[in-house]
PAMIMAR-263989 format. One record per residue: residue in one letter; x, y, z of N, C-alpha, C in turn. Coordinates in steps of 0.02 Angstrom, whole numbers, padded with zeros to 5 digits, always signed. Last residue first. Layout:
% residues N
AXYZXYZXYZ ...
END
This chain:
% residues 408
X-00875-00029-00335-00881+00023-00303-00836+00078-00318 X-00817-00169-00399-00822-00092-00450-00859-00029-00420 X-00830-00261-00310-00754-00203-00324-00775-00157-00358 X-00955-00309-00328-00944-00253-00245-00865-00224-00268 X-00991-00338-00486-00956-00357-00418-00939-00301-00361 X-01167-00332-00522-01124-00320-00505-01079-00313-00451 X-01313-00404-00621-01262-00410-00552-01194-00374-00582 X-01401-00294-00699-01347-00328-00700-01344-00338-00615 X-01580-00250-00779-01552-00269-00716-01487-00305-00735 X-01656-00260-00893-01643-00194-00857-01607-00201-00802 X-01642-00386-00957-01630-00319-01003-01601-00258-00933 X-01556-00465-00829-01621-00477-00867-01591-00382-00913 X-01441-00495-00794-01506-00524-00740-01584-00525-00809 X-01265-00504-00858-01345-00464-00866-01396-00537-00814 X-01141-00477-00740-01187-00523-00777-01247-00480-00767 X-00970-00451-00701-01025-00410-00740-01069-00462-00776 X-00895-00536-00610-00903-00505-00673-00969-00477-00678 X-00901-00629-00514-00843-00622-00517-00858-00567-00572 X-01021-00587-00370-01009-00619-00427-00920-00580-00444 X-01072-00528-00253-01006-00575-00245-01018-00604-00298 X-01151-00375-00289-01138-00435-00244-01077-00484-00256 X-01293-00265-00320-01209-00283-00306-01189-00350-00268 X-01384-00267-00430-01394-00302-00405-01294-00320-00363 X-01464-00133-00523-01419-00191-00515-01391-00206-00465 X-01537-00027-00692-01515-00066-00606-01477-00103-00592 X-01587+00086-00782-01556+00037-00788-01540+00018-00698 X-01719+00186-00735-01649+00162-00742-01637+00105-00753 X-01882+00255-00717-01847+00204-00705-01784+00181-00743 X-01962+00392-00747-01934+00360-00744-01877+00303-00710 X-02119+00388-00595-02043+00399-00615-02003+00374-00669 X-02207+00341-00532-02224+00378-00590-02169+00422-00614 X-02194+00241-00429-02181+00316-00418-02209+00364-00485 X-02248+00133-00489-02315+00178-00444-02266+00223-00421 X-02127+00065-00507-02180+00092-00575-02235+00147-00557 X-02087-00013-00435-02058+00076-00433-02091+00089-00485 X-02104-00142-00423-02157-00084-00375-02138-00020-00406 X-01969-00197-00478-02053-00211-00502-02092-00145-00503 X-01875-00217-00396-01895-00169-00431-01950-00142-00461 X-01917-00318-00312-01930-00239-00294-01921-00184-00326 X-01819-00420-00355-01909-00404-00411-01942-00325-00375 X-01702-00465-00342-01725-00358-00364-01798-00353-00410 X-01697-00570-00285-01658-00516-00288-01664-00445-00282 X-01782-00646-00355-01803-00625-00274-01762-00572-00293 X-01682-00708-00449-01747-00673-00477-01780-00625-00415 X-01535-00733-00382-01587-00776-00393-01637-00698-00428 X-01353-00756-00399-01431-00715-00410-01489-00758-00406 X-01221-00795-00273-01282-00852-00315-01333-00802-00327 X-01140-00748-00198-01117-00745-00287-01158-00783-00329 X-01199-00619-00061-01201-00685-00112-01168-00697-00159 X-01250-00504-00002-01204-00536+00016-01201-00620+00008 X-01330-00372-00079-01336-00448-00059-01270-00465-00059 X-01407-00232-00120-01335-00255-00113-01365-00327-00059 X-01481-00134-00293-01504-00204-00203-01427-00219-00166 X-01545-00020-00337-01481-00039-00316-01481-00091-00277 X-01613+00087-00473-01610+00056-00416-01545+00013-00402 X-01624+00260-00522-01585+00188-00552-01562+00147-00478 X-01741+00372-00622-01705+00311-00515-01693+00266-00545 X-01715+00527-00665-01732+00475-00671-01683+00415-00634 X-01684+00658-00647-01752+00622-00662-01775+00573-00659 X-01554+00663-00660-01582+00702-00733-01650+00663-00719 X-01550+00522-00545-01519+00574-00595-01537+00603-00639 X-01552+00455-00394-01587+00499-00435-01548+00544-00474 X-01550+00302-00343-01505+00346-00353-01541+00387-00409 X-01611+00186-00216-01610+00222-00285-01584+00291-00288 X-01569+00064-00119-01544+00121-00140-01579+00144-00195 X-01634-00066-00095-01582-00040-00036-01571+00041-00055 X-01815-00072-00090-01733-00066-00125-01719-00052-00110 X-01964-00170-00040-01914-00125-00023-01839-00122-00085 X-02109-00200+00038-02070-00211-00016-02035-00139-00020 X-02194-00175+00147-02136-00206+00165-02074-00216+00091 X-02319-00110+00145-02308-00193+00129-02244-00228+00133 X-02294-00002+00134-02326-00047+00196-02334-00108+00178 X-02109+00015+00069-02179+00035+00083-02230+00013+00123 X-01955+00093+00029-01992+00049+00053-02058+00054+00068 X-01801+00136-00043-01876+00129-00051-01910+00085-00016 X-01711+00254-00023-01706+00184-00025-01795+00189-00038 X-01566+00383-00109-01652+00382-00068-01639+00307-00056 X-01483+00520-00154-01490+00455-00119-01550+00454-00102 X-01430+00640-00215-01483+00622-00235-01500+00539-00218 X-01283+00746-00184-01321+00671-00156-01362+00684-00177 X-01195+00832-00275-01242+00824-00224-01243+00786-00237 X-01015+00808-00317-01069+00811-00332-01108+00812-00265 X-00873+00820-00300-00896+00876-00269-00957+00889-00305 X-00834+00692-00304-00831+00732-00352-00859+00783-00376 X-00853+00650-00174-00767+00650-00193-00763+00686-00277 X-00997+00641-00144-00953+00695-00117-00885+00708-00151 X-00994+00516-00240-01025+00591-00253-00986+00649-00242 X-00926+00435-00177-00905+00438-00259-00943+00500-00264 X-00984+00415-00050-00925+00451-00078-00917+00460-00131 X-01098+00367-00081-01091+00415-00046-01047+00462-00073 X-01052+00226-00105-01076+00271-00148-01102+00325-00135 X-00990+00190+00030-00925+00205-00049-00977+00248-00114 X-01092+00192+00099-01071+00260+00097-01012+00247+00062 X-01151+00081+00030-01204+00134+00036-01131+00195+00041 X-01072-00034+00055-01088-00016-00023-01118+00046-00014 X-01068-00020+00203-01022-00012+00154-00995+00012+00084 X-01209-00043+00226-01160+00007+00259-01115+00021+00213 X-01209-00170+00173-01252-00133+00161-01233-00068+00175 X-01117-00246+00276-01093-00265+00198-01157-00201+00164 X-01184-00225+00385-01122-00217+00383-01104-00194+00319 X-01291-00330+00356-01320-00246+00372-01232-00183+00356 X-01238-00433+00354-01274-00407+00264-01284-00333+00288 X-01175-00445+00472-01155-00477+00444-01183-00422+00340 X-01210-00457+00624-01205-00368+00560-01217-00383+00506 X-01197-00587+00662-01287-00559+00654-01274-00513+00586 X-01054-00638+00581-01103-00638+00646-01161-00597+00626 X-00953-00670+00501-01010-00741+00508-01066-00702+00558 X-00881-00555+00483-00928-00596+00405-00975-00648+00452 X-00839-00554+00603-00889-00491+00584-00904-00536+00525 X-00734-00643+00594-00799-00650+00678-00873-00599+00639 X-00658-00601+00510-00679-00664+00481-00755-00678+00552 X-00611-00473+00587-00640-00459+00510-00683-00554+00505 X-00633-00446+00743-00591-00487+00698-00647-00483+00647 X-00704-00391+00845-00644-00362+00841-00602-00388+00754 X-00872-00307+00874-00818-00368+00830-00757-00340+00817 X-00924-00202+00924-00891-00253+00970-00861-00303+00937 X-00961-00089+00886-01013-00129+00889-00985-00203+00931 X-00867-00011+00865-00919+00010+00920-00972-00027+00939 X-00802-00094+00767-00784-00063+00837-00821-00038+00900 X-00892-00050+00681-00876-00108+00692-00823-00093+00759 X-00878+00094+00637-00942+00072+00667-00954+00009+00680 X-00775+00103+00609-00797+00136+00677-00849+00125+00694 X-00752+00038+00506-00711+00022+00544-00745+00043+00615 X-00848+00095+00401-00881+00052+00428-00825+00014+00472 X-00891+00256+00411-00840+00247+00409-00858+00162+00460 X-01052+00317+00409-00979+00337+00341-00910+00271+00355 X-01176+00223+00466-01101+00223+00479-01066+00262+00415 X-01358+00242+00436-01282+00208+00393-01225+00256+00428 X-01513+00211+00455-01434+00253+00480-01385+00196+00456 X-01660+00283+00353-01619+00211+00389-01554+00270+00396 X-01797+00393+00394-01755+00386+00354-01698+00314+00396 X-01998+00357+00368-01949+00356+00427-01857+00349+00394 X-02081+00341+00292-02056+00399+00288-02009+00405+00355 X-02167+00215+00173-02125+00216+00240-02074+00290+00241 X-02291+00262+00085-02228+00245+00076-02199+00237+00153 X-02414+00266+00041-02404+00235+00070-02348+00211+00088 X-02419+00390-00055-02445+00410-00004-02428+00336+00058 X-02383+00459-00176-02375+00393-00142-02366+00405-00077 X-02383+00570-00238-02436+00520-00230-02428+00463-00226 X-02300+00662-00175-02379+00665-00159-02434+00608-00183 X-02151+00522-00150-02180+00595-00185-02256+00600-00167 X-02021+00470-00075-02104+00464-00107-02113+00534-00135 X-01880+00379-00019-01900+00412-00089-01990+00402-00075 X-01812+00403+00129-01853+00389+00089-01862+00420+00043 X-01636+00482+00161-01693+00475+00168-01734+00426+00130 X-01514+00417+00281-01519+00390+00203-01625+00426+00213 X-01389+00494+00373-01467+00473+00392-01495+00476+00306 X-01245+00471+00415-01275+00483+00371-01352+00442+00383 X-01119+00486+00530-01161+00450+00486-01202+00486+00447 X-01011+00582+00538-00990+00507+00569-01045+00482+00533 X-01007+00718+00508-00981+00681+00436-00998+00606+00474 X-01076+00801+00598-00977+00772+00593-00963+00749+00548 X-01198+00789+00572-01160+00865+00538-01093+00860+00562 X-01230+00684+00631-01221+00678+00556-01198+00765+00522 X-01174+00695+00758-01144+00630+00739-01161+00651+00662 X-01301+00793+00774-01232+00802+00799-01174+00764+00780 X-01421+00709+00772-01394+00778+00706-01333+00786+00723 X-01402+00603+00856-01405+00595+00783-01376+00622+00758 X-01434+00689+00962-01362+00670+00969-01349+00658+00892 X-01543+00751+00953-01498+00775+00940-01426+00771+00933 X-01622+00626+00957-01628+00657+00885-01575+00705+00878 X-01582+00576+01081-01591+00530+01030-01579+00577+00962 X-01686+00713+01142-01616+00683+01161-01574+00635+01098 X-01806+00664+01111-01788+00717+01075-01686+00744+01098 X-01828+00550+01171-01802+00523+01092-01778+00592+01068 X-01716+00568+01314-01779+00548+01313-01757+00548+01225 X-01614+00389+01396-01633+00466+01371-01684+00489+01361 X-01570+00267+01400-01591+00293+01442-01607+00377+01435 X-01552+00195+01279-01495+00230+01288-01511+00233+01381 X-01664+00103+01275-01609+00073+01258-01543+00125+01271 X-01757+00211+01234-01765+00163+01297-01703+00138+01304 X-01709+00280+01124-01714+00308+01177-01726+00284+01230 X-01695+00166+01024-01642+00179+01035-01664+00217+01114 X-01851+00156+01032-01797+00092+01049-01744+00126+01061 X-01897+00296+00958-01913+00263+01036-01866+00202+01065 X-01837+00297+00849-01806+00316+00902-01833+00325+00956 X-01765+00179+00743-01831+00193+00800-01800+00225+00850 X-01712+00206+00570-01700+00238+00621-01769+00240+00674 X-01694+00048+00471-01740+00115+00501-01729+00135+00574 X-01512+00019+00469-01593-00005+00478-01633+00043+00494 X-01382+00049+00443-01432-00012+00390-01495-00017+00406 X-01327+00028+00635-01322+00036+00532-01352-00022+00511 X-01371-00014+00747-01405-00018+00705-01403+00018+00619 X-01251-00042+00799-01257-00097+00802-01343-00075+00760 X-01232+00120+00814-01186+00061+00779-01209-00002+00748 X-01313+00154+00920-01313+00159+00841-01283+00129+00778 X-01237+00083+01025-01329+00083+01009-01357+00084+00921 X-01132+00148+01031-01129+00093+01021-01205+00077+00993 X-01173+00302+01042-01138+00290+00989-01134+00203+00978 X-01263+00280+01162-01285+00281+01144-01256+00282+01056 X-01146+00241+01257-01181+00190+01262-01226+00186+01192 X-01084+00385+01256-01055+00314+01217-01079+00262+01216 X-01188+00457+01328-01158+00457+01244-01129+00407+01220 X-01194+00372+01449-01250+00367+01400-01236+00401+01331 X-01064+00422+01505-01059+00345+01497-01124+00353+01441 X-01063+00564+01499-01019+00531+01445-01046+00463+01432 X-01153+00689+01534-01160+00597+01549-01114+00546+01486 X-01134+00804+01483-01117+00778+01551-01100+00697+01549 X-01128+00887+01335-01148+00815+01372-01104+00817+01453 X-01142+01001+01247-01136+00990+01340-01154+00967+01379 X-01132+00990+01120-01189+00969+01157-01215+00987+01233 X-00999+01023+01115-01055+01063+01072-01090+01047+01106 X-00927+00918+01179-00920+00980+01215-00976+01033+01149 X-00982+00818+01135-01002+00836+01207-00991+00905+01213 X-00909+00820+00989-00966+00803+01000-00992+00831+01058 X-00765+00821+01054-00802+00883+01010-00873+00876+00995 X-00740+00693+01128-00743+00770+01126-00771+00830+01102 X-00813+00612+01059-00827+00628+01137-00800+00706+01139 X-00724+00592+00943-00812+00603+00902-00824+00642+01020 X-00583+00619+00990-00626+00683+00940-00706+00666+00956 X-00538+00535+01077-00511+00623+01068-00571+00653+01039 X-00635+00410+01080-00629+00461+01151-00603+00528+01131 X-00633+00370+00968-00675+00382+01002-00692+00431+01060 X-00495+00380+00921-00541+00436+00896-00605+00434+00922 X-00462+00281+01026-00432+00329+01036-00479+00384+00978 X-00518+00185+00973-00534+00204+01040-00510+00262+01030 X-00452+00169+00839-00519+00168+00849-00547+00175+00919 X-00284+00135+00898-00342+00200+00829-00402+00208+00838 X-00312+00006+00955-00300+00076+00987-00321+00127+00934 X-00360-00056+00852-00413-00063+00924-00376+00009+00941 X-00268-00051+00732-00327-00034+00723-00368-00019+00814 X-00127-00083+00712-00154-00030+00782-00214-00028+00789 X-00148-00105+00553-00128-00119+00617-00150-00053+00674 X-00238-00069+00430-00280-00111+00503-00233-00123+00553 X-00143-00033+00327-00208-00091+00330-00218-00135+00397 X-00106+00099+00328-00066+00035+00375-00096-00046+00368 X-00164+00155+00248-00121+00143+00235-00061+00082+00264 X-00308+00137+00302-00291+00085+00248-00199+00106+00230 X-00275+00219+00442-00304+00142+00435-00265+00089+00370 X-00235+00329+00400-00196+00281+00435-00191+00218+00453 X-00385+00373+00340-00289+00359+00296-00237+00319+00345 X-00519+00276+00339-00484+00332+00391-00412+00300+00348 X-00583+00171+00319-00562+00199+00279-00535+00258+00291 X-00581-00011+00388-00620+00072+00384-00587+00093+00333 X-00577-00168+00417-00493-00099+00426-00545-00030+00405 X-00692-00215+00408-00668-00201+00465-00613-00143+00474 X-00684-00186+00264-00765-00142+00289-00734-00156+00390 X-00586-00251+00224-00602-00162+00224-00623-00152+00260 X-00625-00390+00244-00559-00359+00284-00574-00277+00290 X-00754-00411+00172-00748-00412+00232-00672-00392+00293 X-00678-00405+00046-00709-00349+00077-00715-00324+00139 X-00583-00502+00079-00557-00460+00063-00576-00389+00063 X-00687-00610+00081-00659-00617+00156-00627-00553+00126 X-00753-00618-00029-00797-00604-00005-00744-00586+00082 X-00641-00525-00159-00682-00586-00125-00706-00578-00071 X-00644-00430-00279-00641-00433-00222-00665-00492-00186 X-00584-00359-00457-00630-00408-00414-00603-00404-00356 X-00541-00188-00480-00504-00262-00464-00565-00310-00419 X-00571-00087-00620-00585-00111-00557-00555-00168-00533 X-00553-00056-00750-00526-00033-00714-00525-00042-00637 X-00667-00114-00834-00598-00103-00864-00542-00106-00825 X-00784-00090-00759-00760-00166-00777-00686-00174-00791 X-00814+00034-00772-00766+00006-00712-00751-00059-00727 X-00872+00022-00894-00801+00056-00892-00783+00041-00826 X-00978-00056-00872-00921-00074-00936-00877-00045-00923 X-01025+00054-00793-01032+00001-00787-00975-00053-00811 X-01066+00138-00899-01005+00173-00841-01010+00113-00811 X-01164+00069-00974-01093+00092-01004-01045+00130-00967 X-01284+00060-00892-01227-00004-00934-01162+00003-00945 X-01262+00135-00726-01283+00125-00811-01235+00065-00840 X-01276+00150-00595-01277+00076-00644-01299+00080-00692 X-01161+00248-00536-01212+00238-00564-01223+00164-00602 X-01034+00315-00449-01072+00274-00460-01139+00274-00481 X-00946+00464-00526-00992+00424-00480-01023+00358-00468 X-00800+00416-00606-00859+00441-00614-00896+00433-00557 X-00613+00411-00575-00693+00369-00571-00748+00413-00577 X-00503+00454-00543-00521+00489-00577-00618+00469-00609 X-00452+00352-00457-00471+00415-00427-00491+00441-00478 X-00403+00235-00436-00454+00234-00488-00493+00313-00486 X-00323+00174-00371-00293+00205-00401-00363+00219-00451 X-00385+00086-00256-00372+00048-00337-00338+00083-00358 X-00423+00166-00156-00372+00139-00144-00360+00099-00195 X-00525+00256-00265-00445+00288-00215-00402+00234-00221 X-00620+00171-00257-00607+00173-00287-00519+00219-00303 X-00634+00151-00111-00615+00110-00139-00580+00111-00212 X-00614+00312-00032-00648+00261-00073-00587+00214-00075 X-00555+00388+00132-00529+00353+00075-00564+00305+00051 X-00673+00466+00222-00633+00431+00215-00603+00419+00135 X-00732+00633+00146-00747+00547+00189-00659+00538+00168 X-00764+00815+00129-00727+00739+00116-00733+00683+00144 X-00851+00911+00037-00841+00878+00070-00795+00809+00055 X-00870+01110-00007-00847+01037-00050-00829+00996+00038 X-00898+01253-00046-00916+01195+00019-00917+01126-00017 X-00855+01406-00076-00897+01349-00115-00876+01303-00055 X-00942+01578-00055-00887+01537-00036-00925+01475-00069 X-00996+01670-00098-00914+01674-00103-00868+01626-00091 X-01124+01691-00095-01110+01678-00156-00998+01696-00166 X-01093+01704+00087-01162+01698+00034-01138+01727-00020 X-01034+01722+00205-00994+01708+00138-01035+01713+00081 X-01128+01717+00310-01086+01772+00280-01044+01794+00244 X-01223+01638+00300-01249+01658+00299-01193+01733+00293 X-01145+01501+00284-01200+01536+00206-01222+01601+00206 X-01075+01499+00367-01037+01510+00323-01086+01546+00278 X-01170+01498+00488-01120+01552+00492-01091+01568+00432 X-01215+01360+00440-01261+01420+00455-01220+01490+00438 X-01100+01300+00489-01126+01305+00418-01170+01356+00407 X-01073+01306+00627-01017+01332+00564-01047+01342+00481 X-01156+01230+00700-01183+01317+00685-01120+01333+00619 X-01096+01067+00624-01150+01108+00699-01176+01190+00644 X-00991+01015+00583-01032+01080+00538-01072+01103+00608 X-00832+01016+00612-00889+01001+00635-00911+01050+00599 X-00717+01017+00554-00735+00959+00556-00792+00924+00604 X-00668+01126+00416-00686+01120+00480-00709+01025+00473 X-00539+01226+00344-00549+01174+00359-00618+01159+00419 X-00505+01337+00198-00531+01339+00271-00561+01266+00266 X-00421+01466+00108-00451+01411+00122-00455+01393+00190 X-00416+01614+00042-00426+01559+00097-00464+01486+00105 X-00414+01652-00112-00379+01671-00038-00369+01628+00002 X-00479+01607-00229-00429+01546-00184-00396+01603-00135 X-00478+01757-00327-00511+01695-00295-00469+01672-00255 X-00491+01925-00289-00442+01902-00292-00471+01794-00256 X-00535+02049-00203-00562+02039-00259-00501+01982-00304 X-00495+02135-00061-00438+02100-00103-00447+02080-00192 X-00612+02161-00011-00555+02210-00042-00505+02194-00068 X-00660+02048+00008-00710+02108-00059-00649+02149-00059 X-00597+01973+00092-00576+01956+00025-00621+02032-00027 X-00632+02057+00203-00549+02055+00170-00559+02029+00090 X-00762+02027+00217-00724+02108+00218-00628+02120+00159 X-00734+01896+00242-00794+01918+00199-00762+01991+00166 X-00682+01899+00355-00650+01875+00293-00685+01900+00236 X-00760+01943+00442-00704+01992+00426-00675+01952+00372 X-00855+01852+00446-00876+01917+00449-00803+01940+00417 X-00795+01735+00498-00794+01732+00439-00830+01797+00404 X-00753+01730+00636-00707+01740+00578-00725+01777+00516 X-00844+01685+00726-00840+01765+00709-00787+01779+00670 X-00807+01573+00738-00868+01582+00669-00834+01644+00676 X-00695+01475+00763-00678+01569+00768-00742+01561+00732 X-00710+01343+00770-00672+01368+00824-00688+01441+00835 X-00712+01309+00634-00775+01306+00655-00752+01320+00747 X-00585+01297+00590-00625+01363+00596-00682+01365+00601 X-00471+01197+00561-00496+01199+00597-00538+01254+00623 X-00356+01299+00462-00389+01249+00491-00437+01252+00563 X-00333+01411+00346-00344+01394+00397-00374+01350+00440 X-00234+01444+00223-00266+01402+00254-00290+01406+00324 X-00202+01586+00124-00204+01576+00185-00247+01492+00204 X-00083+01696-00001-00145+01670+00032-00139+01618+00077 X-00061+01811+00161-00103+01778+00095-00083+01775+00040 X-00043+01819+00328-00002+01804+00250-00056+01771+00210 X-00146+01899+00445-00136+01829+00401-00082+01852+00325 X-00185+02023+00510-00100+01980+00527-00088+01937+00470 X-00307+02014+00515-00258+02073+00464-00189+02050+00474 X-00375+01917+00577-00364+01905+00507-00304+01972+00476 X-00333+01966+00680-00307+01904+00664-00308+01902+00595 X-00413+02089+00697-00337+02092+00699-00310+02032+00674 X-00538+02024+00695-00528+02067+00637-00435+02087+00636 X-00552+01937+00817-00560+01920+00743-00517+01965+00662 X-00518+01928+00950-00498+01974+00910-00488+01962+00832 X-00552+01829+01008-00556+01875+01056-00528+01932+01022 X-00542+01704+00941-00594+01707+00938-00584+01771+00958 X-00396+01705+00852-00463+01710+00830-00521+01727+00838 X-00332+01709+00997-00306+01759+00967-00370+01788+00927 X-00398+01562+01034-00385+01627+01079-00375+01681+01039 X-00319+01487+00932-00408+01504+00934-00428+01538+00978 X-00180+01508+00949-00219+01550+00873-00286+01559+00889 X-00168+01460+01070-00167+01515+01065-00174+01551+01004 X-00214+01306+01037-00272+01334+01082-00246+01431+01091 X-00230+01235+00860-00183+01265+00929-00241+01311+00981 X-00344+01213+00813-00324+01168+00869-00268+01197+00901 X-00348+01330+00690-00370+01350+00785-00359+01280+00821 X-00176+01346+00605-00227+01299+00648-00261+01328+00700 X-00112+01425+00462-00154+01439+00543-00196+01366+00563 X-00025+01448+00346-00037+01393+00371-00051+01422+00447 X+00008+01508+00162+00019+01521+00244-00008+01452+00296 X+00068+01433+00048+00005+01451+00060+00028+01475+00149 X+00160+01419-00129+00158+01423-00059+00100+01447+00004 X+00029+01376-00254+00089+01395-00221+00081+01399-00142 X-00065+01248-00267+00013+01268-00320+00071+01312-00314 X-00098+01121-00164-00101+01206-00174-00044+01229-00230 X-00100+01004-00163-00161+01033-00199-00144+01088-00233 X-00093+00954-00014-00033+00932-00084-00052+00957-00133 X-00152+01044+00060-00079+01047+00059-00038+01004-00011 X-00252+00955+00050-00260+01035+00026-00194+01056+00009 X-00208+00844+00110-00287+00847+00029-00227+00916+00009 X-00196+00865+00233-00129+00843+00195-00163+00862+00121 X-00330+00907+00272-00261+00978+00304-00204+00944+00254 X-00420+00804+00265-00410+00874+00233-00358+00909+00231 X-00403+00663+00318-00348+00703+00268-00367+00755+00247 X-00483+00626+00411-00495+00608+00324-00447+00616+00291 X-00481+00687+00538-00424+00611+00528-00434+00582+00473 X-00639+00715+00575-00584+00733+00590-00530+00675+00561 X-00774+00731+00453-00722+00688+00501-00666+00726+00516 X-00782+00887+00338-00782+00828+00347-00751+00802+00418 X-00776+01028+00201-00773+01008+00274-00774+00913+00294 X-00689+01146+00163-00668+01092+00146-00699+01048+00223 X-00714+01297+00093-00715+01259+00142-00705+01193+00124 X-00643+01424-00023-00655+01373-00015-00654+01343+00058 X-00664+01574-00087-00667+01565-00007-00677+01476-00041 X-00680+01640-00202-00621+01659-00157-00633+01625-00109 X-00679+01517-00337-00730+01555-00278-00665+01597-00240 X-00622+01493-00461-00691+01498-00467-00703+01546-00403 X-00498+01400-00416-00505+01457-00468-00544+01496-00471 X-00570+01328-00324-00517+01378-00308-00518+01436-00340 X-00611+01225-00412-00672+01271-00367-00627+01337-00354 X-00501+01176-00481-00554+01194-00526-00609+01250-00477 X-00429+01135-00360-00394+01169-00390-00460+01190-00435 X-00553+01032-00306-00506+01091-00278-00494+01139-00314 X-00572+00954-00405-00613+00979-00398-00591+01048-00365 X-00425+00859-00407-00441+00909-00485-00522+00978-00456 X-00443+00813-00278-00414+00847-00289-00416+00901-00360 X-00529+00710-00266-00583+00775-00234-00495+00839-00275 X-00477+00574-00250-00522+00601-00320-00550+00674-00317 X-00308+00582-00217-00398+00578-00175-00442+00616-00247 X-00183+00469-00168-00195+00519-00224-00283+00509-00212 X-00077+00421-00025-00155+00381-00100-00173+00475-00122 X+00065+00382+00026+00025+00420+00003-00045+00399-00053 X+00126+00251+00026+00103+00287+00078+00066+00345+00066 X+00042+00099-00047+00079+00163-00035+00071+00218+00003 X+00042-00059+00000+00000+00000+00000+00044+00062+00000 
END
């Protein structure tokens, strides 16, 4: 594994840079923004961290002097520390008139985002990062989004490396945090406590002003052990000891960190019988195997997580392929009172190109007859397909392929 991996978000950088004076770069703590940006920049760039605790002193208790000190142009990390920053940047760059001034890191959105739209408004551009894809760690960084069209389909075929079923199951334990896959998984127990306790406890509680540490972490394990499944947040709230409007804020707090992602339902006004409750998916399926208590990659393929795990996985690598090409999300899943359901449909120019992920190399017809139902959205309907443990690209039928979980 080389020590450096080359990140598909980089050509987007340099192209937004050009374009905006103010780039943010937000996401996880420990993705690689601060190295991303640094290998990115074409020239020499100044360099401020507020984790130092006397820049975010300096920042917060005298905004407008800090910024007049700054060498430009300027990174600054970690700046969801100073909001009252971004008033006087605002100031600086209109007099400067001059793109890519500053760049700026954060790794909590909480109020930082609010703060940005609401004083950078048409200056600044907001690109996000995850962990390291799959398609990254192939060298495949220049990858399109995922979609199951035939013919971007055919083209990862070209460029993708099959995966076996214990090889995934190694990822989806080693995560996708850079120290992780570069080291592939040593230290992993200490790494993964340890961002438990420095960052998601820290900076999580201290926004929240959790007291009760033991019921936050009771309640990060809680969640864990339900990636992949409709979010109850009466269960989780009995099950933490909290009350659910407790439950809902810890959620938003864990999903404006980048840690998960709440997948909504697809309906529209006239489908009226749809299930409108959204499922929770883990970004980073090391941390959310950890928190769940399987220590060993071959203990996690045989135990309960097992397809919910493997569902997690395929969901936020296609997550990423968006974010990493500083596209929006148009994610949904489908399910209804009858229980018929698709893990994913992906909405483009209009039109839902469904997605099942099964942890198999045997298709059967069951598979993705859920596709069937998507006729009563009154949607066009996509080409589809069916990810899973085949070795190749097989047609299912005209509108449906299996495809192998490498060409994520």
């Amino acid at each position: 594994m080389p020590s450096h991996i080359k990140r598909t978000l980089e050509s987007v950088i340099k192209q937004t840079s050009d374009a905006f004076k103010v780039l943010l770069l937000s996401g996880p703590r420990q993705v690689g923004k601060t190295t991303l940006l640094q290998e990115v920049q074409k020239k020499k760039r100044s360099y401020v961290t507020l984790d130092d605790l006397n820049e975010r002193i300096a920042a917060q208790q005298d905004p407008a002097s800090f910024i007049d000190r700054l060498q430009l142009p300027v990174l600054i990390d970690e700046v969801q520390y100073a909001p009252n920053l971004f008033s006087y940047i605002k100031i600086k760059i209109d007099q400067e008139k001059q793109p890519g001034l500053f760049w700026l890191t954060g790794s909590q959105q909480f109020e930082m985002m609010k703060n940005v739209t609401e004083s950078l408004a048409g200056r600044v551009a907001i690109l996000n990062l995850q962990g390291i894809s799959l398609a990254e760690e192939q060298a495949r960084r220049n990858s399109a989004p995922f979609l199951p069209e035939l013919a971007l389909l055919k083209n990862r075929q070209k460029q993708s490396q099959i995966l076996t079923l214990p090889e995934v199951y190694h990822k989806i334990w080693r995560g996708s945090y850079p120290d992780m896959v570069v080291q592939d998984g040593k230290n992993w127990e200490r790494f993964y406590g340890s961002y438990v306790s420095t960052y998601i406890q820290r900076d999580v509680q201290n926004y929240l002003n959790i007291r009760d540490t033991a019921a936050f972490h009771k309640f990060m394990q809680i969640a864990a052990a339900r990636t992949g499944q409709l979010i109850n947040y009466t269960d989780m709230a009995r099950d933490v000891g909290v009350s659910e409007v407790t439950v809902k804020s810890w959620l938003y707090a864990l999903e404006a960190s980048g840690i998960v992602y709440q997948l909504q339902p697809y309906f529209n006004n006239r489908t009226k019988r749809l299930i409108k409750t959204p499922k929770l998916y883990f970004m980073d399926t090391g941390l959310c195997v950890f928190l769940s208590g399987w220590l060993t990659a071959d203990v996690l393929e045989r135990g309960a997580m097992a397809g919910a795990i493997l569902e997690t996985y395929a969901v936020s690598e296609i997550i990423k392929s968006y974010l990493h090409n500083g596209r929006r999300l148009q994610l949904y899943f489908y399910r209804d009172k009858e229980k018929r359901e698709v893990d994913l449909l992906i909405e483009q120019n209009g039109t839902l190109y469904p997605v099942e992920i099964k942890k198999t190399g045997s298709i059967q017809r069951d598979f993705f007859k859920g596709f069937d139902f998507l006729a009563g959205l009154n949607m066009p309907i996509g080409h589809g397909c069916v990810l899973c443990f085949v070795n190749s690209l097989i047609p299912l039928s005209k509108e449906v392929d299996a495809v192998p979980i490498g060409y994520l």
